[in-house]
LOVOZA-343569 format. One record per atom (N, C-alpha, C, O): residue number from 1; residue in three letters; atom name; x, y, z. Coordinates in steps of 0.2 Angstrom, whole numbers, plus 5000, padded with zeros to 4 digits. Example, Ala and Ser with C-alpha at 12.3 -4.5 7.8 and 13.67 -1.06 7.14 Angstrom:
% LOVOZA-343569
    i   aa  at    px    py    pz
    1  ALA   N  5066  4972  5039
    1  ALA  CA  5062  4978  5039
    1  ALA   C  5066  4984  5039
    1  ALA   O  5071  4983  5042
    2  SER   N  5064  4989  5035
    2  SER  CA  5068  4995  5036
    2  SER   C  5064  5000  5039
    2  SER   O  5067  5006  5040
***
This chain:
% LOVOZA-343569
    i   aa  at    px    py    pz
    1  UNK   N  5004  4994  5000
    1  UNK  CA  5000  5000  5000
    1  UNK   C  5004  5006  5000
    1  UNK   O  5009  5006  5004
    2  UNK   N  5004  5012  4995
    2  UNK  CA  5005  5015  4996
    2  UNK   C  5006  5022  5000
    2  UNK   O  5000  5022  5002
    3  UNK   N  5009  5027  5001
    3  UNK  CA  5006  5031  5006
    3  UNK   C  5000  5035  5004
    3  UNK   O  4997  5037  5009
    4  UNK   N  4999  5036  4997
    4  UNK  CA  4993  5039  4995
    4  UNK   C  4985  5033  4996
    4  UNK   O  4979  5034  4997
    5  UNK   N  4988  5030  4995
    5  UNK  CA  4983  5023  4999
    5  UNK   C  4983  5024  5004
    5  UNK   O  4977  5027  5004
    6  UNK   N  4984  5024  5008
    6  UNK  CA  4986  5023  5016
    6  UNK   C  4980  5028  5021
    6  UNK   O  4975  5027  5024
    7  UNK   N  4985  5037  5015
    7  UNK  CA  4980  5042  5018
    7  UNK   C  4973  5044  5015
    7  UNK   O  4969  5049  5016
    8  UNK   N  4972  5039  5011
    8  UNK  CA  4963  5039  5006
    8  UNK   C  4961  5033  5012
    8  UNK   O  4959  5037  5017
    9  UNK   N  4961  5028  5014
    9  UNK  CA  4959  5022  5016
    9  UNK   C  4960  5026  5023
    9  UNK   O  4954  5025  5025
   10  UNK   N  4961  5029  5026
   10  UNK  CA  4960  5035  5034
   10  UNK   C  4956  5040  5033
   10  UNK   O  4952  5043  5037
   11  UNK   N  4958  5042  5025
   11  UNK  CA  4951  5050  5026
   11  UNK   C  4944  5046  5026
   11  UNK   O  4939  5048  5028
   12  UNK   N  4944  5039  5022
   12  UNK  CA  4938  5037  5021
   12  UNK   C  4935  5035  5028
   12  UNK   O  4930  5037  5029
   13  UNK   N  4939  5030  5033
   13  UNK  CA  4937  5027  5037
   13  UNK   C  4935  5033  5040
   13  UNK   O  4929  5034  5039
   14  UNK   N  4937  5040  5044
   14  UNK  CA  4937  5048  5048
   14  UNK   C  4928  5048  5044
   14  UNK   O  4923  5046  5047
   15  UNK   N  4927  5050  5038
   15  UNK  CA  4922  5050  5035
   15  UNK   C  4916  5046  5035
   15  UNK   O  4911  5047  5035
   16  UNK   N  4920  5039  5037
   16  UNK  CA  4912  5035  5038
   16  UNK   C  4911  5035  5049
   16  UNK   O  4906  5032  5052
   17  UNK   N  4915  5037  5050
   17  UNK  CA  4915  5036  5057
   17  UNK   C  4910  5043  5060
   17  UNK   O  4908  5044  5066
   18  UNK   N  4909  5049  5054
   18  UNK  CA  4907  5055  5056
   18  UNK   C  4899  5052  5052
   18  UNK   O  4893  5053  5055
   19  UNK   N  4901  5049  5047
   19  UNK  CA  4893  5049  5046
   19  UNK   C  4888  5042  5050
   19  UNK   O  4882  5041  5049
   20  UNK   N  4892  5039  5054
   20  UNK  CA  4890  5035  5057
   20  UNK   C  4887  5040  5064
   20  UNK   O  4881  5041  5065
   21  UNK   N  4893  5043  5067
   21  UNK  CA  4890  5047  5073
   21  UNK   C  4882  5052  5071
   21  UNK   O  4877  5052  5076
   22  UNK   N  4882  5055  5067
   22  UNK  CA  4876  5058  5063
   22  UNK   C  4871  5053  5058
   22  UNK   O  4868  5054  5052
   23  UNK   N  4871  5046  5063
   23  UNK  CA  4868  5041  5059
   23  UNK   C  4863  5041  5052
   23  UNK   O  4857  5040  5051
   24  UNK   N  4871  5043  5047
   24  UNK  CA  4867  5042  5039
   24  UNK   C  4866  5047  5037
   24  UNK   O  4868  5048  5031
   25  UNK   N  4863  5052  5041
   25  UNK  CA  4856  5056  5039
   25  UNK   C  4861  5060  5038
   25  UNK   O  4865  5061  5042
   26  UNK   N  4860  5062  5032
   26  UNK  CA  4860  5068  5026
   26  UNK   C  4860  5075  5028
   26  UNK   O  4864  5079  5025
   27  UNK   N  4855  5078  5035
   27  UNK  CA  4852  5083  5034
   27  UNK   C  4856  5085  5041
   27  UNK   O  4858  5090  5043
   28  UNK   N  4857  5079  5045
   28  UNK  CA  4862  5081  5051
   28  UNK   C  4869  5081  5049
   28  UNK   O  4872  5085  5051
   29  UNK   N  4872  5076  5045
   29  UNK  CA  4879  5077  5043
   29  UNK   C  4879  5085  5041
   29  UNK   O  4883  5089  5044
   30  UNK   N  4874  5088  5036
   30  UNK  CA  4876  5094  5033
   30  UNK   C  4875  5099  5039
   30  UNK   O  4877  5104  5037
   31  UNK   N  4873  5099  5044
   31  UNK  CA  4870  5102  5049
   31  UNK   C  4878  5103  5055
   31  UNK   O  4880  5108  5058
   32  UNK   N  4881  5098  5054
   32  UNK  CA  4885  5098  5058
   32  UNK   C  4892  5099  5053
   32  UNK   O  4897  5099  5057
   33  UNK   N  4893  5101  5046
   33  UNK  CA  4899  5104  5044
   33  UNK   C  4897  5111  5042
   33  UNK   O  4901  5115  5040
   34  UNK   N  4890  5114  5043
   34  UNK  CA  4890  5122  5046
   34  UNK   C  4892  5125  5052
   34  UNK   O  4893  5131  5054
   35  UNK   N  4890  5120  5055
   35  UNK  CA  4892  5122  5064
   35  UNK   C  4900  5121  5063
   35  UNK   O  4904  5126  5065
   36  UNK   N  4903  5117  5059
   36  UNK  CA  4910  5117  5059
   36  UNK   C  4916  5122  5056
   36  UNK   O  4922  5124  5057
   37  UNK   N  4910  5124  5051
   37  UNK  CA  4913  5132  5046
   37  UNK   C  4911  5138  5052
   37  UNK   O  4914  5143  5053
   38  UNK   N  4906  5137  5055
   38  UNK  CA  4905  5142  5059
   38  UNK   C  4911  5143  5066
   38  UNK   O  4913  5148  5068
   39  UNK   N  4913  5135  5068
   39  UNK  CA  4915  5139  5072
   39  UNK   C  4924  5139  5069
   39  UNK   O  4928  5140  5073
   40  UNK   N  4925  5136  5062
   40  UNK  CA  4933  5138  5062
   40  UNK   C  4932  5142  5057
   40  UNK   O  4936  5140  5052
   41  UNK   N  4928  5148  5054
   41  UNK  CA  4927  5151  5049
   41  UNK   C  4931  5157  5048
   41  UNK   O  4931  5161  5043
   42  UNK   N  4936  5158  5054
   42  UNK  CA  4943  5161  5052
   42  UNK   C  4949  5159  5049
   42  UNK   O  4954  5162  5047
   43  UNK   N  4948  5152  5048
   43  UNK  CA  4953  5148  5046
   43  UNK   C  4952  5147  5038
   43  UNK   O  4956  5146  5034
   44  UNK   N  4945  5147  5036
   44  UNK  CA  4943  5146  5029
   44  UNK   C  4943  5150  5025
   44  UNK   O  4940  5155  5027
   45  UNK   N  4947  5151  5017
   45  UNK  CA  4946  5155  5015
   45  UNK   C  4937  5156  5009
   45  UNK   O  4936  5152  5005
   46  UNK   N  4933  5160  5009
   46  UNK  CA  4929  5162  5005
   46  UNK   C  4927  5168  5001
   46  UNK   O  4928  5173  5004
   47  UNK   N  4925  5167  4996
   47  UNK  CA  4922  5173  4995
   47  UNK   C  4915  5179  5000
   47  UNK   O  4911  5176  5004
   48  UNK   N  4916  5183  5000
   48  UNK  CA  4910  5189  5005
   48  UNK   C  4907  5185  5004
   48  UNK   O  4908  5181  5009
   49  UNK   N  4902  5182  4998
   49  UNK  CA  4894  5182  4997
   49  UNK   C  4893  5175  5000
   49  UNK   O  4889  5174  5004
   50  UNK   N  4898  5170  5000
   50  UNK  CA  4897  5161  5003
   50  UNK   C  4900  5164  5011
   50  UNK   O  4899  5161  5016
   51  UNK   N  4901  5169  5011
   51  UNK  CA  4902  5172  5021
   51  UNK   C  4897  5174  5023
   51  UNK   O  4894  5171  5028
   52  UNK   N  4892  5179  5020
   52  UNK  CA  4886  5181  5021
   52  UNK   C  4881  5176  5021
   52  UNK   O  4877  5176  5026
   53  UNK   N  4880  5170  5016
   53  UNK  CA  4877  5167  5016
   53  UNK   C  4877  5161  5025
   53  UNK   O  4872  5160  5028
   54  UNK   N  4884  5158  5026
   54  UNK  CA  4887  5156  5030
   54  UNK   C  4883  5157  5037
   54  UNK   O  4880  5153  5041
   55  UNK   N  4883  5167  5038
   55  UNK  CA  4883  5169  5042
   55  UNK   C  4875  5170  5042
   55  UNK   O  4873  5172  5048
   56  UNK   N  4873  5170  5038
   56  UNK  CA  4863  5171  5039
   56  UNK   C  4859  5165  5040
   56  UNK   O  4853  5164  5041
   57  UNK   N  4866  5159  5039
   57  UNK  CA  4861  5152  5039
   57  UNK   C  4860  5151  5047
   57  UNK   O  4856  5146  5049
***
């Protein structure tokens, strides 16, 4: 395996381990990477308009 294997085969398992916790559902996964852009959204770069949006949701 190589190391680009290695770190796909870890983001994937990170990802099914987060949609496990938010069991499946669609609407809670997405729920829980806007609380996450909200709360590291100085760290993210965007444009205004997807900030404003961000910030109204």
């Amino acid at each position: 395996m190589t190391n680009n294997e290695s770190a796909l085969t870890l983001i994937r398992k990170i990802r099914q381990d987060i949609s496990e916790k938010y069991e499946h559902d669609p609407y809670k996964l997405v729920a829980h990477y806007i609380e996450f852009q909200k709360q590291f959204q100085t760290r993210f770069v965007s444009s205004p308009k997807l900030q404003q949006e961000i910030t109204d949701y």
